[in-house]
VOGU-3710 file (C-alpha; in Angstrom, 3 decimals, decimal comma):
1> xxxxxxxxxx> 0,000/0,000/0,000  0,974/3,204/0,248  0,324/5,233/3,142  0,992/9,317/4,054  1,890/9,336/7,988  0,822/13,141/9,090  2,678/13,706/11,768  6,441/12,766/13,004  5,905/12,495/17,056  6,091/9,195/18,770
11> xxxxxxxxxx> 2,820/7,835/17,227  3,487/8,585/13,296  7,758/7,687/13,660  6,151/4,458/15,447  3,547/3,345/12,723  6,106/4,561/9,922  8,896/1,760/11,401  6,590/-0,531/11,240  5,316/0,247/7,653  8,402/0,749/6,161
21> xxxxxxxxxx> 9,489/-2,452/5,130  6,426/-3,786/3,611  4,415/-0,216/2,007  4,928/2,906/0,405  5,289/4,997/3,220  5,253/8,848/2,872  5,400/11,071/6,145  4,748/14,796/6,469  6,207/16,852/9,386  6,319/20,551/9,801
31> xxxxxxxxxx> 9,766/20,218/11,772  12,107/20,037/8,891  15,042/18,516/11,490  12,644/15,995/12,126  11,754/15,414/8,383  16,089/14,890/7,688  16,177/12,374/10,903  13,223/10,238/9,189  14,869/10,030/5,933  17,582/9,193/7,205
41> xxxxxxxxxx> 16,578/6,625/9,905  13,779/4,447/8,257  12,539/3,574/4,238  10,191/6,650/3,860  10,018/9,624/2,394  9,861/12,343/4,696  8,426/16,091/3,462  8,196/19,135/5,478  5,103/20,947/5,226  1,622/21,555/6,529
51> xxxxxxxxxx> -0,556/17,894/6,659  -3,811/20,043/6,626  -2,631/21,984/2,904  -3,664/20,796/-0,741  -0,244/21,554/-2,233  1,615/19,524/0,309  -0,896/16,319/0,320  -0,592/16,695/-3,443  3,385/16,623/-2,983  2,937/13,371/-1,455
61> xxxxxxxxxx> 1,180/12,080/-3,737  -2,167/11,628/-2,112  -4,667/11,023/-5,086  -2,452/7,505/-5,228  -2,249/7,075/-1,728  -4,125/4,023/0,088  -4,672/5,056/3,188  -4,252/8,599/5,208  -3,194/8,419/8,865  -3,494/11,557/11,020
71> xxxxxxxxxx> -0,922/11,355/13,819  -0,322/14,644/14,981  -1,049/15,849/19,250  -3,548/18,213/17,949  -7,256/16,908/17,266  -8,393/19,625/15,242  -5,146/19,318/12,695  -6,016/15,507/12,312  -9,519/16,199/11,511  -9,335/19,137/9,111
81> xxxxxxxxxx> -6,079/16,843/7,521  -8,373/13,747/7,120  -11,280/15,958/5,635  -8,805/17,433/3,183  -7,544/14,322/2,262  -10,689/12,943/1,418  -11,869/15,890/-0,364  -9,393/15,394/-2,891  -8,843/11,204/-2,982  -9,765/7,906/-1,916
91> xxxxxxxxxx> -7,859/7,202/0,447  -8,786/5,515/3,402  -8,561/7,987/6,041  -7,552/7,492/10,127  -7,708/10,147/12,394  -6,459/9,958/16,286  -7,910/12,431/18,657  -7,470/12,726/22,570  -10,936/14,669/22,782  -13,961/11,411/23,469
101> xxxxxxxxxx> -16,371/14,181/22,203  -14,879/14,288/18,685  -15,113/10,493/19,265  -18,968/10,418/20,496  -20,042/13,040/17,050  -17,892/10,653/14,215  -19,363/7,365/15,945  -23,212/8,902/15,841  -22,584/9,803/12,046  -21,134/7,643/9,950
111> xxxxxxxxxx> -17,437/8,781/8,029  -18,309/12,230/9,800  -15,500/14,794/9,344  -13,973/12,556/6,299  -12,782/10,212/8,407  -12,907/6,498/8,162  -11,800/5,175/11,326  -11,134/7,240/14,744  -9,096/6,613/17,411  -9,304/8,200/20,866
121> xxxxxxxxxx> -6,231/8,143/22,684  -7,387/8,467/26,383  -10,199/6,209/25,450  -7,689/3,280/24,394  -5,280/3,999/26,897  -7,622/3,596/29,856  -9,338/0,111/28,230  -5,530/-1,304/28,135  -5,880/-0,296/31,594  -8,556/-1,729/33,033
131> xxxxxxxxxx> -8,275/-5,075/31,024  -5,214/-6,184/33,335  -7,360/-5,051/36,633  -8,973/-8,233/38,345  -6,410/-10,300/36,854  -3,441/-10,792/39,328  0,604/-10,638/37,804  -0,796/-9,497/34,169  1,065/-6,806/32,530  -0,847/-6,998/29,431
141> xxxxxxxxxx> -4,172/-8,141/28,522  -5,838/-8,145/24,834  -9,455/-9,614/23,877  -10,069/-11,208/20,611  -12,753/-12,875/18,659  -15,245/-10,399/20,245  -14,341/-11,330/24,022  -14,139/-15,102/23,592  -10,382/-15,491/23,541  -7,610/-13,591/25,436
151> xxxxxxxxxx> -4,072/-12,825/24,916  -2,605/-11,846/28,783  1,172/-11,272/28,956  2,243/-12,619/33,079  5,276/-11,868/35,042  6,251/-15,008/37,202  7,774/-13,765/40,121  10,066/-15,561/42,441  7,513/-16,576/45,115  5,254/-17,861/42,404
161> xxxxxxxxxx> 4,031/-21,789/42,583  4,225/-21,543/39,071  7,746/-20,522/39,187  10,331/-23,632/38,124  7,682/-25,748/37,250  7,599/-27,105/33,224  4,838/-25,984/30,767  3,596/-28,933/31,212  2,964/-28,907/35,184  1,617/-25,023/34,872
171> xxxxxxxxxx> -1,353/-26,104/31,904  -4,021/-27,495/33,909  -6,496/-25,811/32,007  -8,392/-26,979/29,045  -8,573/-23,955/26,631  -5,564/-22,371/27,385  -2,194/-22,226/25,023  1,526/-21,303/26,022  2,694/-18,901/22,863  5,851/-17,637/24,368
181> xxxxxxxxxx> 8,199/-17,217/27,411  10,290/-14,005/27,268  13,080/-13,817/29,247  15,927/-11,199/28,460  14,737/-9,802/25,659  14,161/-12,950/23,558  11,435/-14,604/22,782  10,688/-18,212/23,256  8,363/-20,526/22,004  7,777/-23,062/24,931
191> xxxxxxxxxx> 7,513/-26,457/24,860  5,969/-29,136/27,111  9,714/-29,709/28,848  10,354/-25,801/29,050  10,823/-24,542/32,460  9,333/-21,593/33,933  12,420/-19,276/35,394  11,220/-16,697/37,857  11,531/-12,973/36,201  9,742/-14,664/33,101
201> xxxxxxxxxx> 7,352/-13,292/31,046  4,510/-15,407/30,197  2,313/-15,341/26,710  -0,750/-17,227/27,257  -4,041/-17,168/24,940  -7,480/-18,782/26,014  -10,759/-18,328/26,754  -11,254/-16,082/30,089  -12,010/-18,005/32,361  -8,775/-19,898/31,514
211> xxxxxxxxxx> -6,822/-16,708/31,408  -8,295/-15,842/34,932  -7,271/-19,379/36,023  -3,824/-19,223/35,474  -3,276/-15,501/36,886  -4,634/-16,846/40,033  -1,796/-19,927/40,125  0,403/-17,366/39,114  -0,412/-15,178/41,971  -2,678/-16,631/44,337
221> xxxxxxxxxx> -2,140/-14,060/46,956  -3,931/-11,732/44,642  -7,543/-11,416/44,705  -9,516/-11,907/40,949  -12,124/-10,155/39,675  -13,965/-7,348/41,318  -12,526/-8,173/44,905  -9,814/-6,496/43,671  -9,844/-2,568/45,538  -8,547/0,161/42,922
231> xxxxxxxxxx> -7,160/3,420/43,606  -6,669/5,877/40,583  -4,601/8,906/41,305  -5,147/12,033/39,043  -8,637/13,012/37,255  -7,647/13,658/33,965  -9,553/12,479/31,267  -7,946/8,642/31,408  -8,132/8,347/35,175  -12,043/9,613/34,656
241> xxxxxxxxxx> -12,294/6,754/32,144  -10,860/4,026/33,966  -12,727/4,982/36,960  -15,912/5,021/34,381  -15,132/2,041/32,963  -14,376/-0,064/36,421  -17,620/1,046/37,260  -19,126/-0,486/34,701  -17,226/-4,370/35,585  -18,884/-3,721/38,893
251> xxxxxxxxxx> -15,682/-2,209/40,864  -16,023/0,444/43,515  -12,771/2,308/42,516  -11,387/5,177/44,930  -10,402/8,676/42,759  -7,935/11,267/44,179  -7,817/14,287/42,773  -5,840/17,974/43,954  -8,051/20,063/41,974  -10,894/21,117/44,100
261> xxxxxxxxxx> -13,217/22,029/41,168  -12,368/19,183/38,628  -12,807/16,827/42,002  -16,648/17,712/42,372  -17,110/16,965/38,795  -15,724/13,322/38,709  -17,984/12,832/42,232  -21,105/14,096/40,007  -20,337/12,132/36,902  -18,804/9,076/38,730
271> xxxxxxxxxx> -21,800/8,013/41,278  -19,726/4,481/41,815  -16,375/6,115/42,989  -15,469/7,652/46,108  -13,684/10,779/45,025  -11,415/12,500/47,301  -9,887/15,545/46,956  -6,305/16,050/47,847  -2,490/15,997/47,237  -1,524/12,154/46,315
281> xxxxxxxxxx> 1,732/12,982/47,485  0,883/13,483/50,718  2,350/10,621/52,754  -0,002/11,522/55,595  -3,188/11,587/53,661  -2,137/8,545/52,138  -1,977/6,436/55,139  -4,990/8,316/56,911  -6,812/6,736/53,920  -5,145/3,287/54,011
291> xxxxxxxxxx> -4,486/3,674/50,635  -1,166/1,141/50,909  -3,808/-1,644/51,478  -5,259/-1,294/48,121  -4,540/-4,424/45,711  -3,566/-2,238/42,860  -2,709/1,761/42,140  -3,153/3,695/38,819  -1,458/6,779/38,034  -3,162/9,070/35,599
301> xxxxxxxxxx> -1,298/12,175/36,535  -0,573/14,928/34,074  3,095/14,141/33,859  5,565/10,937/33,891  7,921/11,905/36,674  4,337/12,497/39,171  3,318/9,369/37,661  6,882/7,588/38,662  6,566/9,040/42,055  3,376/8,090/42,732
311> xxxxxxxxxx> 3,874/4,949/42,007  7,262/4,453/44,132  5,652/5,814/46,839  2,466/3,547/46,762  4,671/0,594/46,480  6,378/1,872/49,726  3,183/2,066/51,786  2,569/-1,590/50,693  -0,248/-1,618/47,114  0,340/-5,054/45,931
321> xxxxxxxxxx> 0,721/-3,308/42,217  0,912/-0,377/40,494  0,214/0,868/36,809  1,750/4,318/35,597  0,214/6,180/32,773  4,061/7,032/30,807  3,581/9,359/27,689  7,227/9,169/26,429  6,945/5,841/25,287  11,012/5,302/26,380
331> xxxxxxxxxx> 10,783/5,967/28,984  8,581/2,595/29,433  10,885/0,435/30,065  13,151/2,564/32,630  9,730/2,822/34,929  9,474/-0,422/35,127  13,325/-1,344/35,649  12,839/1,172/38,702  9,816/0,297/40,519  6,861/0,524/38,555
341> xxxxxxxxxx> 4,992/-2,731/37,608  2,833/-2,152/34,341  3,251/0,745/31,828  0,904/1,876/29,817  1,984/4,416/27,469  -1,128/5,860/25,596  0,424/6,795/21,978  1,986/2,825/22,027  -1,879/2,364/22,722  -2,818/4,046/19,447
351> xxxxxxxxxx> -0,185/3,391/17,049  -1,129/-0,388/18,163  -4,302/0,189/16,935  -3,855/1,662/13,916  -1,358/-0,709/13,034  -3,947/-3,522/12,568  -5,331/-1,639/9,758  -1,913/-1,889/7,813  -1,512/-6,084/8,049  -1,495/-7,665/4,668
361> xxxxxxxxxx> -4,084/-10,640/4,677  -6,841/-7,861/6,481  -6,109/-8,980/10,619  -9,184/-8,176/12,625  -7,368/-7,203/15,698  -3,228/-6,846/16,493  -1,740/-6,793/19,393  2,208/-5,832/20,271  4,351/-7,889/22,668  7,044/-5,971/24,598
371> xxxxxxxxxx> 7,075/-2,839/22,178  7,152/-4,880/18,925  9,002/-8,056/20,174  6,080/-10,314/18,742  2,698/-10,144/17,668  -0,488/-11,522/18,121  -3,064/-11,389/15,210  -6,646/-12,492/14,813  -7,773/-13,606/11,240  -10,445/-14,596/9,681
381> xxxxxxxxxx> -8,854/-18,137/7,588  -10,105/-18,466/3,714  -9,835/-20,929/0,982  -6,124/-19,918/0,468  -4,666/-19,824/3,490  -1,747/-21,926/4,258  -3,979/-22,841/7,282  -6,999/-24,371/5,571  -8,050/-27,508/5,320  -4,959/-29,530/6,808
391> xxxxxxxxxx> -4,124/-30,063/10,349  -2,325/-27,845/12,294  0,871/-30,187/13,032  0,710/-29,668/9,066  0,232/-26,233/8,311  2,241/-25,026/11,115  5,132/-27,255/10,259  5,273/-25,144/6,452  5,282/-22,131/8,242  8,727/-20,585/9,873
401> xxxxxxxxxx> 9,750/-21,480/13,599  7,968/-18,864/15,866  4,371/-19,025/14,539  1,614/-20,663/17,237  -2,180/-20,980/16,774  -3,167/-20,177/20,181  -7,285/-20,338/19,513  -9,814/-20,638/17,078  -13,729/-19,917/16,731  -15,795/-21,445/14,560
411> xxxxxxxxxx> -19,341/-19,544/14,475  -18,893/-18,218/17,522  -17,720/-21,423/19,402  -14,265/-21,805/20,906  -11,636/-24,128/19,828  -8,644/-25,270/21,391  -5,953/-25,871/18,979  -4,194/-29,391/18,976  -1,746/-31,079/16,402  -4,794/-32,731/14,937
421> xxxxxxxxxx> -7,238/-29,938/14,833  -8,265/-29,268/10,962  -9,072/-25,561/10,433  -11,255/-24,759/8,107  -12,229/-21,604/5,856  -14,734/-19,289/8,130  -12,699/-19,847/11,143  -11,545/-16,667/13,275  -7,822/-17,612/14,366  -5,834/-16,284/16,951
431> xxxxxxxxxx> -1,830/-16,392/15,943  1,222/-15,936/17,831  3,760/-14,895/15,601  7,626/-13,568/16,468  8,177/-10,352/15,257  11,532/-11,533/12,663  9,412/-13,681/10,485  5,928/-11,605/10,581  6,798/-10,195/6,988  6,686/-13,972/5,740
441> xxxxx> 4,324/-15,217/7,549  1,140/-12,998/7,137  0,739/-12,882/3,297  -0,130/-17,189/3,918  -1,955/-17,110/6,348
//
């Protein structure tokens, strides 16, 4: 395909490495340093200029272009970018926006604004969220196949039962599949024999209730599901969503917030949350409130290093586990080296998303392992696949090393793959797939 990336930051330079090897990819930046780093870092043609003007979408070469992704941080440039775009081609046009009420007005109208598909930042960032909330040692949790299959990334700590035990002794659950271990930066796909090392990451994929099983034999300590008591530090407009969304799962979340004015509008809007209005740096306040007995912090702060402190500081007063909202997605991996347990930084979030939209053979969902390490993809299988018809031991065995079916539906129904499953045209899969042999692999399957 080729695709015009509008917008440099962390989201377009993010979706553009990921494009560049397999599309067209044209980006457009109004920081011409920025514009020379591109071209010189990744396969793309980089132009300065304005993504919202004729001459420059022209200059890119939009009336061929494929598809039209607005990255920028400002909503309004993204929209009036997208509107242009389609104005003047066919292109299929993604716009991301931070604002939910841009999201709410293009979801009640369909293709309003010119856009195609919309993506709301703060909305994504706080379902990433709350998907690993109720489920104890997950640091990532995905849902495919419409909720009946789940992808949950586990750490395995060193007081885990499930810690030095073989693949084999840890699977005592019947629709439940071991994709990959990941243990210093490499990925592994486990067999039967492979042992469990604390510090290990864990892939699984499964129905829920499987998923939920195994997070509670990796950390039985923790309590599942709604038992689970949430504290979400900072009202912006992700800690109002999480605390929305929690809501909705049937958790009574607690809210702090400094701002006295912006604190009696999340108690209004939030009738499930007890909102409290003060300084969550305030060791004293902290421990009036027994807020170091809570099962598991989020930080929604306005800024990374509050984010980072809060979290420190709740892991000092005893919160089982902590989740930091970190915008500079680089600073990821450093938070969570130092202290924090789970990072979630929105604009990985979003160029996730929009990735799936890229995937030659049309994936219904994607999901990223460890920023791009692997991926897991859902598809729906047809006559050509190298999937179809034959049974797995087969089709897998014609594929590269580091490819595993971890589920499949079949109108509706879940499937738990085995060497002598047949998949068949119609069926939904969900693939594990390392991230060196993705480029081969998708086109089959």
């Amino acid at each position: 395909m080729r695709v015009i990336i509008i917008g440099a930051g962390q989201v377009g330079s993010s979706i553009a490495a990921d494009l560049d090897e397999t599309h067209e990819v044209v980006v457009i930046d109004c920081d011409p340093e920025r514009v020379d780093e591109l071209n010189y870092s990744l396969d793309v043609l980089a132009l300065h200029g304005d993504g919202t003007s004729v001459d420059t979408l022209e200059e890119a070469g939009v009336e061929r272009a494929d598809m039209v992704i607005a990255s920028t941080d400002d909503d309004e440039t993204n929209i009036v970018a997208c509107a242009t775009a389609k104005a003047i081609s066919n292109a299929f046009t993604i716009a991301r926006v931070k604002n939910t009420e841009y999201l709410r007005t293009w979801q009640r109208s369909e293709k309003a604004f010119g856009i195609d598909f919309m993506v709301c930042t703060n909305l994504l960032a706080a379902e990433s969220i709350v998907r690993v909330v109720g489920l104890p040692a997950a640091r990532d949790v995905d849902p495919f196949a419409g909720g009946q299959v789940q992808m949950a990334e586990f750490e395995v700590g060193e007081e885990s039962p499930v810690a030095n035990q073989t693949v084999s002794e840890a699977d005592r659950f019947d629709s439940l599949t071991f994709a990959a271990i990941l243990r210093d930066g490499e990925v592994t796909i486990p067999r039967g024999d492979s042992v469990i090392e604390p510090g290990d990451r864990v892939v699984v994929i499964g129905s829920p209730k499987s998923v939920q099983g195994f997070a509670s034999s990796v950390s039985p300590d923790e309590p599942p599901g709604t038992a689970e008591e949430v504290v979400i530090v900072g009202g912006s407009e992700i800690g109002y969503h999480v605390a929305r969304l929690l809501e909705e799962r049937g958790f009574k979340p607690r809210l702090i917030e400094h701002d006295a004015e912006r604190a009696r509008e999340l108690a209004e809007m939030l009738p499930g949350t007890i909102v409290m209005e003060s300084d969550a740096t305030d060791v004293d306040f902290l421990e009036r409130e027994y807020i170091g007995d809570a099962d598991l912090l989020v930080a929604a702060l306005d800024s990374d290093e509050k984010n980072l402190l809060v979290s420190l500081l709740a892991a000092r007063l005893g919160v089982e586990r902590t989740v930091a909202v970190i915008d500079t997605t680089p600073y990821v991996e450093l938070f969570e080296a130092v202290g924090v347990d789970v990072g979630v930084s929105p604009r990985e979030v979003v160029a996730e998303e929009i990735t799936r939209f890229t995937r030659e053979g049309g994936a219904e969902n994607v999901a990223l392992i460890e920023s791009n390490k692997a991926e897991v993809l859902e598809i729906e299988v047809d006559t050509d696949s190298v999937l179809a018809g034959k049974p797995i031991r087969e089709s897998v065995a014609s594929l590269p090393e580091g490819v595993v079916i971890g589920a499949i539906t079949r109108r509706r129904e879940l499937i738990t793959p085995r060497g002598d499953t047949v998949i068949e045209p119609g069926d939904h899969v969900v693939v594990f797939v390392d991230s060196s042999v993705i480029d081969d692999v998708t086109p089959n399957l």
